[in-house]
Backbone as JSON Lines, residues from 0, in Angstrom:
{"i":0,"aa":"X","n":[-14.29,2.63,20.45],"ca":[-13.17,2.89,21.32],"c":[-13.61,2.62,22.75]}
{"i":1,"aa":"X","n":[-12.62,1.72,23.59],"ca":[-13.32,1.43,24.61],"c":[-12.67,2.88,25.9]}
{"i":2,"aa":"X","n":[-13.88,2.87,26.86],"ca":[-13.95,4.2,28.27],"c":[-12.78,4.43,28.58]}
{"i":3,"aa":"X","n":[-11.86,3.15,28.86],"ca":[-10.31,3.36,29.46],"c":[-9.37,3.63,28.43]}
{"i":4,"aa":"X","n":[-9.57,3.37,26.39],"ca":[-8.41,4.28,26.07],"c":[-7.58,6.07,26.52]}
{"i":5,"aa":"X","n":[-6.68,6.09,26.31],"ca":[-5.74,7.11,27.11],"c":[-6.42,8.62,26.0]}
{"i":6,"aa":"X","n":[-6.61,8.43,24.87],"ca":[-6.33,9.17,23.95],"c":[-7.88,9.17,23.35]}
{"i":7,"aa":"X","n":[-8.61,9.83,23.68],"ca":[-10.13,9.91,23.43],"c":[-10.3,10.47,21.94]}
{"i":8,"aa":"X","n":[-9.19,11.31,21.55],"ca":[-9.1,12.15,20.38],"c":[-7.85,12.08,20.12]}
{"i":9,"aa":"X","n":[-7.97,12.29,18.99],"ca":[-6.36,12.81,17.73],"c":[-5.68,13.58,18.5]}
{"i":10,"aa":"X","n":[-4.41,13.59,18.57],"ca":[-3.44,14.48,19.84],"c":[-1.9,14.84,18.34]}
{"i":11,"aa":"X","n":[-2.23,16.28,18.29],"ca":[-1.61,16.66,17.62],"c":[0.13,17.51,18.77]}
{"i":12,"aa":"X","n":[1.54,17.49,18.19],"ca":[2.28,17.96,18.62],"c":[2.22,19.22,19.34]}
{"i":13,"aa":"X","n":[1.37,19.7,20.29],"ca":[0.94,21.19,20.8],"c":[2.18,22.3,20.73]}
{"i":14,"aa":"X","n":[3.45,21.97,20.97],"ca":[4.89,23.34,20.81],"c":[3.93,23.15,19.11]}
{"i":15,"aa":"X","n":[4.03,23.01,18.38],"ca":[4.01,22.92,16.71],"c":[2.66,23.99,16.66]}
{"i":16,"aa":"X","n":[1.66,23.16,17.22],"ca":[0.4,23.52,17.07],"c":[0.78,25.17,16.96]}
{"i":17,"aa":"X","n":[0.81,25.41,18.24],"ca":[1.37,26.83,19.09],"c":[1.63,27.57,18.08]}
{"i":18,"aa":"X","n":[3.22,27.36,17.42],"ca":[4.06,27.77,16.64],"c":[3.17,28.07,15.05]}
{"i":19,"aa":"X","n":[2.54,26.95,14.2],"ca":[1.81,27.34,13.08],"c":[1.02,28.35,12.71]}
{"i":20,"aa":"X","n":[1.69,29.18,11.48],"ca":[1.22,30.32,10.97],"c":[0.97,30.27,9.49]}
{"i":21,"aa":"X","n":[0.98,28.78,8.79],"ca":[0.92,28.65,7.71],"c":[0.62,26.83,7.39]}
{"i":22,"aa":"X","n":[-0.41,26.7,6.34],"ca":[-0.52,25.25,6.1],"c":[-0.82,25.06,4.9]}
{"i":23,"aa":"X","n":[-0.07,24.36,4.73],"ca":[-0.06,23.48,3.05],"c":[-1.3,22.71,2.83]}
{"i":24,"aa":"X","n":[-1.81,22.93,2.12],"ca":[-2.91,21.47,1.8],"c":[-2.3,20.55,0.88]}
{"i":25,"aa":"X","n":[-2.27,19.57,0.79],"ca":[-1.45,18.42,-0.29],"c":[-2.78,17.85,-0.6]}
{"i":26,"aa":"X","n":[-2.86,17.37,-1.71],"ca":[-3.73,16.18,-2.64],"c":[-2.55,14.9,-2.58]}
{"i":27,"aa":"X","n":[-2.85,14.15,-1.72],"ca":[-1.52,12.95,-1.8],"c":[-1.39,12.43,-3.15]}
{"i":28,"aa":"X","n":[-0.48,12.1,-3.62],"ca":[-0.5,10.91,-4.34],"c":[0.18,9.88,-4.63]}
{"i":29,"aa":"X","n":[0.51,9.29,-3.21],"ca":[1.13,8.33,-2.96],"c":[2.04,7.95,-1.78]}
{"i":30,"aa":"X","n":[3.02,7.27,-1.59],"ca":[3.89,7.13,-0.08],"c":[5.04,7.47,-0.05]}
{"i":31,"aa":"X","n":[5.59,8.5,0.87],"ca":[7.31,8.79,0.46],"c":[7.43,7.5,0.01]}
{"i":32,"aa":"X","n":[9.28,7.94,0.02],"ca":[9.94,7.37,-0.79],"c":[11.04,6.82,0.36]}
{"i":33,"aa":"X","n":[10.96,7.68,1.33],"ca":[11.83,7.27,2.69],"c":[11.22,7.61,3.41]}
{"i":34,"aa":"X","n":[11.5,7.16,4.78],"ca":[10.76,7.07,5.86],"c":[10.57,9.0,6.42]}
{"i":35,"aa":"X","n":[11.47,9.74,6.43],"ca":[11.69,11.19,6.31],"c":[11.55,11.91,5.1]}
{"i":36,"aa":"X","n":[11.01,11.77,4.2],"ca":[10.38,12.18,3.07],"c":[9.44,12.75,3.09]}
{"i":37,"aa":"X","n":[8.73,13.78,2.43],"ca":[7.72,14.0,2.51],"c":[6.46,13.43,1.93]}
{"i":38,"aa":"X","n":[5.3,13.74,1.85],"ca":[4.3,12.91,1.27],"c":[4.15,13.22,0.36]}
{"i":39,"aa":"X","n":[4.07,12.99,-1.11],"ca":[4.18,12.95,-2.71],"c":[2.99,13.91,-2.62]}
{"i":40,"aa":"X","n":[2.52,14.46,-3.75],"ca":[1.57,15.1,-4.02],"c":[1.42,16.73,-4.34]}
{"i":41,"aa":"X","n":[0.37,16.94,-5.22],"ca":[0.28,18.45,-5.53],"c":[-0.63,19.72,-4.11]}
{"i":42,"aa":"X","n":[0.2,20.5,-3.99],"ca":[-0.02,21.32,-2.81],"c":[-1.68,22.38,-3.65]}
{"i":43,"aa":"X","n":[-2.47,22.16,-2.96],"ca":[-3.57,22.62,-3.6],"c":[-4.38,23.81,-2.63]}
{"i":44,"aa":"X","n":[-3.54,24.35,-1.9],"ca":[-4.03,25.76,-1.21],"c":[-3.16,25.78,0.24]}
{"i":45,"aa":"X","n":[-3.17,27.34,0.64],"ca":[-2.45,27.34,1.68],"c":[-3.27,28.53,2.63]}
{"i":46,"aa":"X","n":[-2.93,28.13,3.85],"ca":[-4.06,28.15,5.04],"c":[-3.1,29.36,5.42]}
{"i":47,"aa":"X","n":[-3.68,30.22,6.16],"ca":[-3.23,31.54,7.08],"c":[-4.43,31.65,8.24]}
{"i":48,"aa":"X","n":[-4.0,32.63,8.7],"ca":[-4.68,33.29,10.14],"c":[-5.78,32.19,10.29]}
{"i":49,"aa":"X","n":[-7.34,32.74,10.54],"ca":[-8.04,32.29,11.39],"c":[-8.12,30.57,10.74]}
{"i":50,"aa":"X","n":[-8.07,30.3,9.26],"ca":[-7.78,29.46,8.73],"c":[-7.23,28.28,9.63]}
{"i":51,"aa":"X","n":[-5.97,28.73,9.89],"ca":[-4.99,27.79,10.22],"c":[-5.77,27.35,11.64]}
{"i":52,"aa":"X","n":[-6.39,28.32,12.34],"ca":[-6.61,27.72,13.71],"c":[-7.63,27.04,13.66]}
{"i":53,"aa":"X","n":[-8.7,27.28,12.97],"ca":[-10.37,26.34,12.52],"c":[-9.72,25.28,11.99]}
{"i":54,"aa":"X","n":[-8.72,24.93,11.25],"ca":[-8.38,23.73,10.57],"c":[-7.23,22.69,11.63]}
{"i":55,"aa":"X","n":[-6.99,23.31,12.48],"ca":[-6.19,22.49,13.57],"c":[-6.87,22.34,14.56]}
{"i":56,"aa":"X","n":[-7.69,23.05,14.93],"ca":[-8.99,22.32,15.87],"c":[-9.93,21.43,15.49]}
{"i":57,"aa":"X","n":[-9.93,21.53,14.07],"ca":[-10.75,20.22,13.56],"c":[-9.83,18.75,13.82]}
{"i":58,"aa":"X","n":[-8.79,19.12,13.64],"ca":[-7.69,17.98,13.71],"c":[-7.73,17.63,15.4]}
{"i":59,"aa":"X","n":[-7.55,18.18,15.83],"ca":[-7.03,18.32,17.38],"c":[-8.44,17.78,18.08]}
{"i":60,"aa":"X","n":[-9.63,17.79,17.61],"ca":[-11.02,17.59,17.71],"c":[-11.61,15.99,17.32]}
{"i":61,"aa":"X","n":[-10.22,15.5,16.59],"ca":[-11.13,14.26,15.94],"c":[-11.33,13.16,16.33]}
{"i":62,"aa":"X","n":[-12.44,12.77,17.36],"ca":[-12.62,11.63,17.87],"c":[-11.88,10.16,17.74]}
{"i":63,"aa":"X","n":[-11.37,9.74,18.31],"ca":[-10.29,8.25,18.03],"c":[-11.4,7.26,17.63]}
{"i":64,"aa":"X","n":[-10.34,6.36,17.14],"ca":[-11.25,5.44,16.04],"c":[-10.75,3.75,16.65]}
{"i":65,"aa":"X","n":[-10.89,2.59,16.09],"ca":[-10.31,1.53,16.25],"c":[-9.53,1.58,14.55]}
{"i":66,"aa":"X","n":[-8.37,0.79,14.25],"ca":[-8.01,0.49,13.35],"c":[-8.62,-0.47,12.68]}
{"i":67,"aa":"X","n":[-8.55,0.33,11.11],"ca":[-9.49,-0.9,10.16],"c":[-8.17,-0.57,8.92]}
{"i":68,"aa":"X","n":[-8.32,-1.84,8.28],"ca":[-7.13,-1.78,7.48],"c":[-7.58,-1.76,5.95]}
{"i":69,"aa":"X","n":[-6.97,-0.92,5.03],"ca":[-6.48,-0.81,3.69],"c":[-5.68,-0.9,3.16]}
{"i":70,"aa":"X","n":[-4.53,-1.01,3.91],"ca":[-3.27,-0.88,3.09],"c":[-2.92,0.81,3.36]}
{"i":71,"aa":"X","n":[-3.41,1.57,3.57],"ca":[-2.84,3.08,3.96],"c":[-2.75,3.91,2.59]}
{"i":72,"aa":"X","n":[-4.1,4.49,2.8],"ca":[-3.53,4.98,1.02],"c":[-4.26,6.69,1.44]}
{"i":73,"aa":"X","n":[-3.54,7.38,2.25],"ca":[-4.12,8.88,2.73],"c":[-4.29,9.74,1.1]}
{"i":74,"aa":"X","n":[-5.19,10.43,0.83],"ca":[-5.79,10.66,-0.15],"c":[-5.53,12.5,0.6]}
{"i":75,"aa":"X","n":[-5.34,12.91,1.83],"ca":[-5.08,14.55,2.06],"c":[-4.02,14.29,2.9]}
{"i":76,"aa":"X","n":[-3.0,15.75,3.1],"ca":[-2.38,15.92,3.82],"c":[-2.35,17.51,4.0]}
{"i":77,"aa":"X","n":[-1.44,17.71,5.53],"ca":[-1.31,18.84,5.87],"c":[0.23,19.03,5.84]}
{"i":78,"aa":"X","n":[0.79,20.24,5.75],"ca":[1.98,20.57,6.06],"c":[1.99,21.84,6.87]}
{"i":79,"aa":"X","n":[2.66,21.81,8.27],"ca":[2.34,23.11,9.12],"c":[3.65,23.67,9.27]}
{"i":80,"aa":"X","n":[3.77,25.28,8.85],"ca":[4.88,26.01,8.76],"c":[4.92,27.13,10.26]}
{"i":81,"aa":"X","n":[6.23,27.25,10.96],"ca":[5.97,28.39,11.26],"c":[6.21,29.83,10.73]}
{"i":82,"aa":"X","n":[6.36,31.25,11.59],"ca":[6.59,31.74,10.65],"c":[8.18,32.27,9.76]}
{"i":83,"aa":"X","n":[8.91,31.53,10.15],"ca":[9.87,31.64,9.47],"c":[10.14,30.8,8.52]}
{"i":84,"aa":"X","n":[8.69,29.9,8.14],"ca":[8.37,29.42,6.45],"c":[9.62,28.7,6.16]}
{"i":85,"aa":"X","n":[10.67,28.02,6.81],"ca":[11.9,26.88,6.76],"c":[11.65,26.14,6.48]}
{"i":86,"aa":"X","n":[11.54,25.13,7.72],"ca":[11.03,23.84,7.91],"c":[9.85,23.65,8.06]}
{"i":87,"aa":"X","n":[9.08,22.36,7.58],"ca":[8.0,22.05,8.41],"c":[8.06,21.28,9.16]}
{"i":88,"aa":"X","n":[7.0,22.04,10.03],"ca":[6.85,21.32,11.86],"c":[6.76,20.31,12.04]}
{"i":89,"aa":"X","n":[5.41,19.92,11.17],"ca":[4.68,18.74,10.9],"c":[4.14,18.71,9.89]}
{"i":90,"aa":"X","n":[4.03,17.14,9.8],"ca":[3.06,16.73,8.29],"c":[2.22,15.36,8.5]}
{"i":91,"aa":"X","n":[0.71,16.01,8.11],"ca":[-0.04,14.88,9.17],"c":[-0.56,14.39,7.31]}
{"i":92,"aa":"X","n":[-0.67,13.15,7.42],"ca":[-1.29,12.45,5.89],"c":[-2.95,11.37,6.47]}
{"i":93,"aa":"X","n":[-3.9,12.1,6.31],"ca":[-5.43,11.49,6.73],"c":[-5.53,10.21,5.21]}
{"i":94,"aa":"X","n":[-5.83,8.78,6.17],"ca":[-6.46,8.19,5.14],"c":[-8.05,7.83,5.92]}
{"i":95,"aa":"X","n":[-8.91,8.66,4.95],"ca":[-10.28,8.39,5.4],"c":[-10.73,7.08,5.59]}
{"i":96,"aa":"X","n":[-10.46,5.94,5.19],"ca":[-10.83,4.74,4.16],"c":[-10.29,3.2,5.74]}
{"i":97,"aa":"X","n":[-8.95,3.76,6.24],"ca":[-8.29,3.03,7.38],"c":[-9.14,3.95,8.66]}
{"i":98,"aa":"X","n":[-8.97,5.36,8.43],"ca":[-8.99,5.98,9.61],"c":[-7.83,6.3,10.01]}
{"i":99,"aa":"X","n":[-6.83,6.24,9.62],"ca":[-5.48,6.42,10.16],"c":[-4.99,7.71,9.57]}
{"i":100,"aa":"X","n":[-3.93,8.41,10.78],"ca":[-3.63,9.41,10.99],"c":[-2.09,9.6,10.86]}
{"i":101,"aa":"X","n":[-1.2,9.5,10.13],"ca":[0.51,9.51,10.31],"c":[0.82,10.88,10.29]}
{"i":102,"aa":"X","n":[1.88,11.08,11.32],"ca":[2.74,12.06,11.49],"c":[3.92,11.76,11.25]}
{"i":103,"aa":"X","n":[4.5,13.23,11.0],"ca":[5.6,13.24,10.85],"c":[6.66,14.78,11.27]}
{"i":104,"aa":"X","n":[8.23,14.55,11.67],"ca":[8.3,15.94,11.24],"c":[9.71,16.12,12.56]}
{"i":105,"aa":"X","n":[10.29,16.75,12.93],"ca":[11.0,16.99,14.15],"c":[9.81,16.72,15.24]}
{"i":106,"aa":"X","n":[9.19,18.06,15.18],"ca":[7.89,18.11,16.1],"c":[6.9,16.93,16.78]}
{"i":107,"aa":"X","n":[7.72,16.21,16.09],"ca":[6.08,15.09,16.13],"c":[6.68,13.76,17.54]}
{"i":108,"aa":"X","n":[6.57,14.1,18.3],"ca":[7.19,12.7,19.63],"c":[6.59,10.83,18.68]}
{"i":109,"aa":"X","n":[6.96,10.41,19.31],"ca":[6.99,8.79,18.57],"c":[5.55,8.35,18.53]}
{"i":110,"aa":"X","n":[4.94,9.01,19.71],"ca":[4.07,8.29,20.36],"c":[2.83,9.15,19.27]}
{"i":111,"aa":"X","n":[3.14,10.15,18.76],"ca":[1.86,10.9,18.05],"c":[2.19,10.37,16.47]}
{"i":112,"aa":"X","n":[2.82,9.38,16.05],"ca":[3.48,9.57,14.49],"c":[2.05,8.71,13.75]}
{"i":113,"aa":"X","n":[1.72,7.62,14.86],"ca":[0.52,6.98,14.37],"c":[-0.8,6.89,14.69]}
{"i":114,"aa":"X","n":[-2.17,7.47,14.33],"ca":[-3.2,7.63,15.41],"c":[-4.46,6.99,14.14]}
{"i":115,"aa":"X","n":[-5.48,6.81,15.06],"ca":[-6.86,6.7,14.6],"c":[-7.84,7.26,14.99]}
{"i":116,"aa":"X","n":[-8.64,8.32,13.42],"ca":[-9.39,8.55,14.04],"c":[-11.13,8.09,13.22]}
{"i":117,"aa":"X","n":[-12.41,8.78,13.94],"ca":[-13.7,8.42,13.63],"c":[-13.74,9.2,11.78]}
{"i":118,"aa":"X","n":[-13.85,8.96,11.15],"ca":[-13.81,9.63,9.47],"c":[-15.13,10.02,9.59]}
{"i":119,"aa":"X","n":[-16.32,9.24,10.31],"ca":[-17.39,9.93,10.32],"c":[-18.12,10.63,11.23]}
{"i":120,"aa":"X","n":[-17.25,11.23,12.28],"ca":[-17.41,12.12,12.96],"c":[-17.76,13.46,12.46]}
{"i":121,"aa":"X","n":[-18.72,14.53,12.92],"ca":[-18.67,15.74,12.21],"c":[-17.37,16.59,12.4]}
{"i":122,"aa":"X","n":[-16.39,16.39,13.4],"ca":[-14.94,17.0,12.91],"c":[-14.27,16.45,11.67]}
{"i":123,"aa":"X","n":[-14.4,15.71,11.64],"ca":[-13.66,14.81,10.22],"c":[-14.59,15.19,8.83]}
{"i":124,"aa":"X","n":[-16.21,15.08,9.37],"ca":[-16.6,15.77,8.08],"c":[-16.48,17.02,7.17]}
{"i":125,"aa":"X","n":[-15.96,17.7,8.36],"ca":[-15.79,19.09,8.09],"c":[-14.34,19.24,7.54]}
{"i":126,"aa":"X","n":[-13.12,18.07,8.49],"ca":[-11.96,18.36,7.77],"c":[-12.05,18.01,6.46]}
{"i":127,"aa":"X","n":[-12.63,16.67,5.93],"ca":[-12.74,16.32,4.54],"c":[-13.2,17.6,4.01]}
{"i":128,"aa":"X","n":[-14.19,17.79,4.12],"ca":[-14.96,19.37,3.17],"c":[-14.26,20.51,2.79]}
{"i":129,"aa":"X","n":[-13.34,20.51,3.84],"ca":[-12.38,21.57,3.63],"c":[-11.37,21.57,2.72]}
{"i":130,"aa":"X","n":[-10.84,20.28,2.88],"ca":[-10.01,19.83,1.75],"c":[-10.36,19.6,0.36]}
{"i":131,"aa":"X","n":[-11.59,18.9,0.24],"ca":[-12.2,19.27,-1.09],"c":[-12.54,20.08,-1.33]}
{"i":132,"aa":"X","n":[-12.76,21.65,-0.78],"ca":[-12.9,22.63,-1.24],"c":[-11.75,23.24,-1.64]}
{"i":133,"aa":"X","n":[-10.58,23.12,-1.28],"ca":[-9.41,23.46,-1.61],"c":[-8.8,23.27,-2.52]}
{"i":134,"aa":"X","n":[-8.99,22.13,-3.06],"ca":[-9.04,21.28,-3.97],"c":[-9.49,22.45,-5.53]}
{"i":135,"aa":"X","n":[-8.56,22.26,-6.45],"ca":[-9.07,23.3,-8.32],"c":[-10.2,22.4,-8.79]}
């Protein structure tokens, strides 16, 4: 990443951030189906209290990347609730493999829907770990 990009790190929706009191873990398995859809997959643990905030600072932490391409095939996702457990805020889908970061959600401005970040950064190592621990 070159000195003068704007965005040194992953820049998550902060009102959302704020607001989250609950997070979905997803095992993806595969790409909506519409562009406002959610991301396919089995929900394989759900995040509370100090949880939720160690796991969005890892996000909020993750060094920017250059784009490398796969085809986009995010293998985790998040879903962030507030606490009136309705809607979700946001829904971020990590593909380790591109580096790429999609958002989604009301919450999410245009400019945050697509990001890149370092997969082998120790924030990213730690988000992966987490997720495979979550993981049955």
């Amino acid at each position: 990443m070159s000195p003068s990009d704007p965005r040194p790190h992953l820049r998550l929706p902060a009102d959302a951030v704020t607001a989250t009191v609950l997070i979905e873990v997803v095992r993806i398995s595969g790409l909506p189906a519409g562009r406002e859809d959610p991301y396919p997959g089995t929900v394989v643990a759900h995040w509370a209290g100090s949880r939720v905030g160690d796991a969005l600072a890892l996000m909020d932490g993750l060094p920017g990347s250059e784009r490398h391409r796969c085809g986009f095939a995010p293998g985790w996702g998040v879903r962030a609730y507030d606490d009136s457990l309705d809607a979700v805020l946001f829904e971020a889908a990590f593909c380790f493999t591109c580096h790429e970061v999609r958002m989604q959600g009301a919450a999410v401005p245009s400019g945050l829907a697509t990001q890149f970040f370092d997969p082998d950064a120790p924030p990213a190592l730690s988000l992966l770990a987490l997720f495979r621990g979550a993981a049955p």
